[in-house]
C-alpha positions in Angstrom: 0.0 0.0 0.0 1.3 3.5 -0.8 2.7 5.8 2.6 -0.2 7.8 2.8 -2.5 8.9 5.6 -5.7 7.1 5.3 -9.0 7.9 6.8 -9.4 4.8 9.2 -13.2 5.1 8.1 -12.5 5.7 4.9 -10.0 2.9 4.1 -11.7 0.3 5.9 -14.8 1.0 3.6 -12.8 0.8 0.6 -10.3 -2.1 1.2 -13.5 -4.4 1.2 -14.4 -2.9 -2.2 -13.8 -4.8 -5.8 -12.3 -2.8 -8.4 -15.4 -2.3 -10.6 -17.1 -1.2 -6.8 -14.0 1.3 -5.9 -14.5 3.1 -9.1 -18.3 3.3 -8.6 -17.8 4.8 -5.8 -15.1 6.9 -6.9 -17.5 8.3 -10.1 -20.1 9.0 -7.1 -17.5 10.9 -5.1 -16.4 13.0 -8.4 -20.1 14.2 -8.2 -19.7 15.7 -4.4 -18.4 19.3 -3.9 -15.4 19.4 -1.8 -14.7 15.2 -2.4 -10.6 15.6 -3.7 -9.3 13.9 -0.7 -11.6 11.4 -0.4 -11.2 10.8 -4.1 -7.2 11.0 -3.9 -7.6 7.6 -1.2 -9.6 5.8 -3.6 -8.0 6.1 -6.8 -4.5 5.6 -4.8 -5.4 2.4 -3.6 -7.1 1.6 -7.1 -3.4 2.0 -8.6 -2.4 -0.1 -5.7 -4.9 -2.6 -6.9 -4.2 -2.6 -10.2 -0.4 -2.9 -10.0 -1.0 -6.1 -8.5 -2.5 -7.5 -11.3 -0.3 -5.7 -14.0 1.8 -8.3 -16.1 5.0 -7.6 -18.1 3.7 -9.4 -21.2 5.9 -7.7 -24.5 3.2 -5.5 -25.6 2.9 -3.8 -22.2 6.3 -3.2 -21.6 6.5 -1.6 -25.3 4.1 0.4 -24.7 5.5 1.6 -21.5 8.8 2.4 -23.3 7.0 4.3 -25.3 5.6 6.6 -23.0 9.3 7.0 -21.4 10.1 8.4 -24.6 7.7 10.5 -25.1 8.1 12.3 -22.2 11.4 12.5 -22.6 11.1 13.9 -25.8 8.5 16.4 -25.3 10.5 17.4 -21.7 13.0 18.4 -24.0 10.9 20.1 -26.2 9.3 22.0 -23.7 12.9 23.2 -22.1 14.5 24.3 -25.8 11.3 26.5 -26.2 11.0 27.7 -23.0 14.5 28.8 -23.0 14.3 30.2 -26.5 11.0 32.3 -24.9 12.9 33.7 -21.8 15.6 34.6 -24.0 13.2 36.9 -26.1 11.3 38.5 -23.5 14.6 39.2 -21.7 15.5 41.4 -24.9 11.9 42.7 -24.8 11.9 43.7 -20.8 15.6 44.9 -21.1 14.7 47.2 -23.7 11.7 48.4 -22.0 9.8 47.6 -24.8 6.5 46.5 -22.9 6.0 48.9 -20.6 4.1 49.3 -18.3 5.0 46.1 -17.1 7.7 45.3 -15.0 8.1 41.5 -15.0 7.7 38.3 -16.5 7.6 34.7 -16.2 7.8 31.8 -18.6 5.7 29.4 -17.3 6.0 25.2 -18.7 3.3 22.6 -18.3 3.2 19.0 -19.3 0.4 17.2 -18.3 -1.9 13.9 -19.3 -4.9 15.0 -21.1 -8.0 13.5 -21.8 -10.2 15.0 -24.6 -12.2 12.7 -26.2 -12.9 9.1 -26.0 -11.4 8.3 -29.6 -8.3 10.0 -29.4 -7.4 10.2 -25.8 -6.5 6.9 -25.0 -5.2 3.3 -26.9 -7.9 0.7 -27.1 -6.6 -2.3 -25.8 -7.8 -5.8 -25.6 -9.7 -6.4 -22.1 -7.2 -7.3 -19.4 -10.2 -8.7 -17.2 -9.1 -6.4 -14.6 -12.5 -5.3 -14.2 -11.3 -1.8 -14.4 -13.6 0.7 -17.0 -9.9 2.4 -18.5 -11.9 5.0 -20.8 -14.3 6.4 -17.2 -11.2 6.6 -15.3 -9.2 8.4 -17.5 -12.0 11.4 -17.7 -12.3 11.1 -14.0 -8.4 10.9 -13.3 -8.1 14.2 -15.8 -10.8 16.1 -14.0 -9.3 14.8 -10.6 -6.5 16.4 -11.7 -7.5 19.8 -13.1 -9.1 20.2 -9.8 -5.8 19.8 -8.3 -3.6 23.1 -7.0 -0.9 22.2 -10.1 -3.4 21.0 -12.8 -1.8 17.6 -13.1 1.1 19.5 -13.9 4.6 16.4 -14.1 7.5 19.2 -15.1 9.7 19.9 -12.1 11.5 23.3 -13.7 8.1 24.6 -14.7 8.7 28.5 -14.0 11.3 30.9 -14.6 10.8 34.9 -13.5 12.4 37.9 -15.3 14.5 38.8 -11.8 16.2 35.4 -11.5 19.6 34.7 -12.2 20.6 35.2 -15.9 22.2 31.2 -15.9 19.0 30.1 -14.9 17.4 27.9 -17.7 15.1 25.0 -18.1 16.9 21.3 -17.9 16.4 18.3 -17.1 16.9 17.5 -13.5 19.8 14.5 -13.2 20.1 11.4 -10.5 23.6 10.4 -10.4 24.5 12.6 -13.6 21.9 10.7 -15.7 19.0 12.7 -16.7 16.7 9.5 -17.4 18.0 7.1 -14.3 14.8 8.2 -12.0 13.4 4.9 -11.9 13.4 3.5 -8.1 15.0 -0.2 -7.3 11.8 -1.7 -5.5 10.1 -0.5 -9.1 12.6 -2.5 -11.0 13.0 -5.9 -8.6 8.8 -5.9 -8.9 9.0 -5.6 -12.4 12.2 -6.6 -14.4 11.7 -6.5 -17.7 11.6 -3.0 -17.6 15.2 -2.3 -16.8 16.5 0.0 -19.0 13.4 2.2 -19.5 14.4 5.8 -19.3 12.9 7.5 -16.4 12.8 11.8 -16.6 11.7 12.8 -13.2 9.0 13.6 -15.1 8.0 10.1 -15.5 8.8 9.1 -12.1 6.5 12.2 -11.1 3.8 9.8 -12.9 4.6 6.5 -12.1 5.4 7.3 -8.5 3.7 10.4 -7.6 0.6 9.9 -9.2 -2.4 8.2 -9.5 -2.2 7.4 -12.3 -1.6 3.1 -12.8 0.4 1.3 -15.1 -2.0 0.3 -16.8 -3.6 3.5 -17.5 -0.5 4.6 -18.2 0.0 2.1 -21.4 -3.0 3.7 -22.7 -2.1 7.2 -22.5 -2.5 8.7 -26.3 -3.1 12.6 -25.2 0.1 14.3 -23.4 -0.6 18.1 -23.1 2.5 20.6 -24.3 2.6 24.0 -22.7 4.7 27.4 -22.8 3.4 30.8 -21.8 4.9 34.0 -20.8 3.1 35.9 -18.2 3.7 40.1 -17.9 3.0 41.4 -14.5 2.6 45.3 -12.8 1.5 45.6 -9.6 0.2 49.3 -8.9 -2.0 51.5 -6.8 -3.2 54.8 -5.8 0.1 55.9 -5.1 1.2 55.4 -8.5 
């Protein structure tokens, strides 16, 4: 079970639950005002669930590889444009070309999306898990866009116009290795995917998320951000 601090009540009303009956009740809870925390419990011990029942066959662990990659790649999209950005409205604020603002930020999201139910995720053979992959995935996106971040996986995400100058988007390393952020008990529990790069981005998803493996082999929608914000903070006294 994941380290978190369960509701005694709570958890000993959904330990007893099947899958198909956690995510019932999970669709129920979506529907209460002020639910997030409750609904946080359940699907965390719905990825605990599922990960017991997630096999390595070849197809998963492809497809798993290819979301490593993807976020890698769109990671490093995301930093080459956001740096490019900050670059030009450095020139721009420098100049005092936009005035009369006084700061900026370049701001970087990365995110899973889920749009429609033809695009948004792969359709994949039943796994007889008993899990409804499409309902989740709407619920786990609006779970998420309720949160305080938005779902939001990059971990440099925000750069402001009075930080240091050497400041710039990157990839944040483990043991100078920018894709080595997988964790051992991860790896001993599931061997044949040794080797798969892990961005912190991805370990912000397969660790810090509740988002399962198995919802994660059928992610088709990962959301691509960069914005610059201009700020001025005035009064009266102006």
């Amino acid at each position: 079970m994941y380290n978190k601090n369960y509701p005694d009540t709570l958890y000993g009303r959904i330990k007893k639950m099947s899958l198909p009956e956690l995510e019932s009740f999970i669709e129920r809870l979506s529907k209460e005002m002020g639910a997030n925390h409750k609904i946080d419990v359940c699907l965390s011990h719905r990825k605990y669930l599922l990960r017991n029942m997630f096999k390595c066959t070849p197809d998963n662990v492809e497809r798993l590889f290819r979301v490593a990659n993807l976020i890698k790649e769109r990671v490093e999209m995301l930093h080459h444009e956001g740096n490019r950005l900050y670059a030009q409205m450095c020139k721009v604020w420098q100049g005092g070309e936009n005035k009369p603002f006084t700061d900026f930020y370049v701001e970087l999201s990365l995110r899973i999306s889920f749009n429609d139910a033809e695009t948004s995720i792969l359709h994949i053979d039943d796994d007889e898990s008993g899990s409804n992959y499409l309902r989740m995935a709407e619920l786990l996106d609006d779970f998420y866009s309720d949160t305080y971040n938005r779902g939001n996986l990059m971990f440099y995400e925000r750069i402001d116009s009075d930080d240091a100058s050497e400041k710039i988007f990157k990839f944040l390393d483990c043991d100078d290795k920018v894709d080595n952020w997988g964790e051992p008990w991860f790896f001993d529990e599931f061997p044949e995917l040794r080797g798969m790069p892990v961005v912190y981005e991805m370990h912000d998803l397969l660790f810090h998320s509740n988002y399962a493996l198995q919802d994660i082999i059928r992610v088709n929608d990962i959301w691509c951000e960069a914005k610059v914000g201009w700020q001025h903070i005035g009064g009266q006294e102006e």
